[in-house]
C-alpha positions in Angstrom: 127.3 76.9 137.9 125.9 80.9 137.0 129.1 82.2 136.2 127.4 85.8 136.0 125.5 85.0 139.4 129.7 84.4 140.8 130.5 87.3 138.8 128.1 89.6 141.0 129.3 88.2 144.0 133.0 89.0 142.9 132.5 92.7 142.1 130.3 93.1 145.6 133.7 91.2 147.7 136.0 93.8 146.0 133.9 96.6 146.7 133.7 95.2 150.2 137.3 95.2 150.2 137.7 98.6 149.5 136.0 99.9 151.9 136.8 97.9 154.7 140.1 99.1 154.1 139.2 102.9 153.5 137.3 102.8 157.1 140.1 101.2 159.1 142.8 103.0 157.3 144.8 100.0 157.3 145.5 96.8 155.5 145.9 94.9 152.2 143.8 95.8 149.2 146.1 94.7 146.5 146.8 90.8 147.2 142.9 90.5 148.0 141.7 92.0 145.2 144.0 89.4 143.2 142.3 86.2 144.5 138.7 87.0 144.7 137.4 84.8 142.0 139.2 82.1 143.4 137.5 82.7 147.1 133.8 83.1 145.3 134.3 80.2 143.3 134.7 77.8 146.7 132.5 79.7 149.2 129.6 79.8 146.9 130.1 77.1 144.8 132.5 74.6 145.7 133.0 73.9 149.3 130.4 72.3 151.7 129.9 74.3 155.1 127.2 75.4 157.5 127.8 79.0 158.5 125.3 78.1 161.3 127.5 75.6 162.7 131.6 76.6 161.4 132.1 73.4 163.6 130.5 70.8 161.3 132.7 68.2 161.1 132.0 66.7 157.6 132.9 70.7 156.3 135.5 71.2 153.8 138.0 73.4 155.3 140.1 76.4 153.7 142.8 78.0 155.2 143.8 81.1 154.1 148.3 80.9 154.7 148.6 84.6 153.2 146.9 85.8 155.7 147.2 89.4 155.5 144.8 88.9 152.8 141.7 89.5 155.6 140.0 92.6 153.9 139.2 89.4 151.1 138.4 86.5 153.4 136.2 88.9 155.8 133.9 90.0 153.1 133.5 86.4 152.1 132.5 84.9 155.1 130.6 87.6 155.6 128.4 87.1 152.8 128.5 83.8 153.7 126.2 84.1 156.6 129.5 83.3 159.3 129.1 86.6 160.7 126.8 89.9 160.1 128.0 92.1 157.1 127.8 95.3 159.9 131.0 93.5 161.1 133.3 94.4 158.4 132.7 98.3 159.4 135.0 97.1 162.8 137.9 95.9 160.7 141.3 96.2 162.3 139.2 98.1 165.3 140.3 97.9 168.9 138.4 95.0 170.4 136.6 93.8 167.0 136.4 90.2 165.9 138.1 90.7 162.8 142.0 91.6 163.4 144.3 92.5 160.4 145.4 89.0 160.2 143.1 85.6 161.2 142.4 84.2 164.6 140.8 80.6 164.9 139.8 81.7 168.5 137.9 84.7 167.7 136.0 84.6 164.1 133.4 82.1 162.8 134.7 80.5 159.5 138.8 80.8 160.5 140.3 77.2 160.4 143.3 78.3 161.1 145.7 81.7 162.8 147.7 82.9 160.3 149.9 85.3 159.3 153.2 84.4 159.9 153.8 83.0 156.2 154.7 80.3 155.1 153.1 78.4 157.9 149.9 77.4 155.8 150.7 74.5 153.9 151.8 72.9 157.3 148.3 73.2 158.9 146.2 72.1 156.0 148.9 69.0 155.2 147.8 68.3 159.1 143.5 69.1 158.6 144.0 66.6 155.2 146.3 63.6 156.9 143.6 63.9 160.0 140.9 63.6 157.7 142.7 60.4 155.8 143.0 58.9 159.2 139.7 59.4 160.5 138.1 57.9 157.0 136.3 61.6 156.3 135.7 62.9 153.1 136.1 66.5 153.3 138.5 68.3 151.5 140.8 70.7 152.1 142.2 73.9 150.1 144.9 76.6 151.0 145.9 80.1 149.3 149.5 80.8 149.0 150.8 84.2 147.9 154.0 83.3 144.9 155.8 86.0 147.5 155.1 83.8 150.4 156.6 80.4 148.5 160.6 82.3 149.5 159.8 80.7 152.7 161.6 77.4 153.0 158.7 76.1 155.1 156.6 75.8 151.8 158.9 73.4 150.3 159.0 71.5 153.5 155.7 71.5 153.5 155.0 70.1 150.0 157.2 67.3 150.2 155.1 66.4 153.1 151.8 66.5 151.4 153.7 64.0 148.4 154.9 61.8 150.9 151.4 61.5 152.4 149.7 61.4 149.3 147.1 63.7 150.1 145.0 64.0 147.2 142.2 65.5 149.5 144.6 68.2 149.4 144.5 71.1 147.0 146.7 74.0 147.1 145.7 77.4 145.2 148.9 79.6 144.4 147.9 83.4 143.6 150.4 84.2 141.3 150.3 88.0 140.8 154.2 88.1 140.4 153.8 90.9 143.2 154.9 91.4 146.9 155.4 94.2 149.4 158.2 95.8 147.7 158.7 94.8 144.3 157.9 91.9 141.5 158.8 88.2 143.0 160.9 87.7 139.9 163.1 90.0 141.0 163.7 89.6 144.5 163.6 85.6 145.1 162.8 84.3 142.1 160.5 81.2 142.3 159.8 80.2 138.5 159.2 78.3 137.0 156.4 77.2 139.4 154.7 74.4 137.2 158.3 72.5 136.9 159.4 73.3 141.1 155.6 71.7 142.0 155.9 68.4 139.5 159.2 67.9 140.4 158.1 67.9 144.8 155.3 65.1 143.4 152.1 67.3 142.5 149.6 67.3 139.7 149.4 71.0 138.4 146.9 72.9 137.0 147.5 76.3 135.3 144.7 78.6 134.8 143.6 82.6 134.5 142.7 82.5 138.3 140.3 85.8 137.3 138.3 83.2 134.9 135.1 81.0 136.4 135.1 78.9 133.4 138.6 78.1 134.0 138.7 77.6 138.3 135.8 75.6 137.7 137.5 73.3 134.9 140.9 73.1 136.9 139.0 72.0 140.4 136.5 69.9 139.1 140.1 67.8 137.0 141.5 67.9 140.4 138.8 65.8 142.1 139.8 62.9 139.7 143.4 62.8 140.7 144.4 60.1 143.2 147.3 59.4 145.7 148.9 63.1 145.1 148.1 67.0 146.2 147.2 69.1 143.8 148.4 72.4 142.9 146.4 75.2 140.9 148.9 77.7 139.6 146.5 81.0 139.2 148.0 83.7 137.3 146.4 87.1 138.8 146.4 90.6 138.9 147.2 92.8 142.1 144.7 95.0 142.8 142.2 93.2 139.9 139.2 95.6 139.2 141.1 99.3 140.2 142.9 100.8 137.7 145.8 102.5 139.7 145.9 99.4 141.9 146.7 97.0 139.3 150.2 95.5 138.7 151.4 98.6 141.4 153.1 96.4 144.4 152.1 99.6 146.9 149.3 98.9 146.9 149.9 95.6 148.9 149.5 97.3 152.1 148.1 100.7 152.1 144.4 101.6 152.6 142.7 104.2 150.2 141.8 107.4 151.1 138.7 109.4 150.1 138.8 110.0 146.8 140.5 106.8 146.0 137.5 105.4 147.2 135.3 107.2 145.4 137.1 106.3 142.2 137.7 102.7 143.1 134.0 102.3 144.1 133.5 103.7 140.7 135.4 101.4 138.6 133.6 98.6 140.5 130.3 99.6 139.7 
């Protein structure tokens, strides 16, 4: 693995994210900057895919369940080679392929339409048990936002992928403590996560979710657990790499204008 070869990757993704966001004047800078290591570390490391052919059947599949988190997952596939860069420029545009939240139906490298939270979990527990019946060996991974786990459908969910023992299931949380209006501590508060995941059957993983060294430890563990889904627990920072971003929950959902740009683009450099 080139960690600084990821590393330049990440700071290009959150640049890309900052100005997709600037040009449509819309969308959710602060929960993608939060989980961009984690989305380099599988797209160009960890996951086997063709971008030539999103249909592959022996692909690993992610699905993103916070899926206002598009300005990230965009400039990922993007770079991928899913779709041309020049896309992102149509963001949240009137007829574009790339809406504010996910559609399976309209861009290359979208398993799944989502959006509605808490629905993630369900889909992927579905993509891994399909996969366990039809004897295939990909794997599957899903982001959760620690806001989005106050959805009862989560825990639903979970018990699910325990009962099914889906250990080709791995479940990324991005634990930036933030949502659209305040810190989760404060206004459903899920913690402690490590104890609520062991205790609904999982093996858990806790890691700096900004650190290479550390994703790639906690995934690469992962792969040797058997008969259970497995939960990385990644502690984050909203709006990771912009200095009045960071650890400010308004930033969830409000573009940048000019010069906040400018000095975002900046910081980034």
């Amino acid at each position: 693995m080139k960690i600084e070869m990821l590393k330049e990757i990440a700071k290009k993704i959150r640049r890309s994210i900052i100005d997709t966001t600037y040009l449509a004047g819309s969308g959710h800078p602060g929960g993608s900057l939060s989980a961009v290591e984690l989305l380099v570390y599988l797209y160009f490391y960890k996951m086997r895919y063709d971008p030539k052919n999103p249909g592959w059947e022996e692909r690993d599949r992610f699905v993103l369940s916070k899926g206002h988190a598009t300005p990230l997952i965009y400039s990922v596939l993007a770079y991928a080679g899913f779709f041309p860069e020049d896309d992102l420029k149509h963001f949240r545009k009137l007829g574009s392929h790339l809406q504010g939240h996910p559609s399976h139906l309209d861009t290359p490298g979208i398993e799944a339409s989502t959006g509605s939270l808490g629905m993630g979990l369900s889909i992927a527990n579905g993509i891994a048990l399909a996969g366990k019946m039809d004897k295939k060996d990909y794997r599957v991974y899903v982001l959760l936002g620690d806001g989005e786990i106050e959805e009862g459908q989560i825990w639903e969910a979970s018990m699910t992928s325990s009962r099914y023992k889906l250990d080709n299931l791995t479940a990324i949380l991005d634990n930036n403590n933030l949502q659209i209006d305040g810190k989760v501590s404060d206004i459903k508060n899920p913690y402690p996560l490590k104890d609520k995941w062991l205790s609904f059957g999982w093996e858990v993983f806790s890691i700096d979710g900004h650190s290479f060294e550390e994703i790639h430890d906690a995934f690469t563990a992962s792969e040797n657990v058997k008969d259970k889904p497995k939960m990385i627990i990644a502690k984050t920072i909203k709006g990771k790499g912009v200095s009045f971003m960071e650890n400010n929950y308004e930033w969830h959902g409000k573009a940048p204008k000019e010069e906040e740009r400018l000095k975002a683009l900046k910081e980034l450099s």
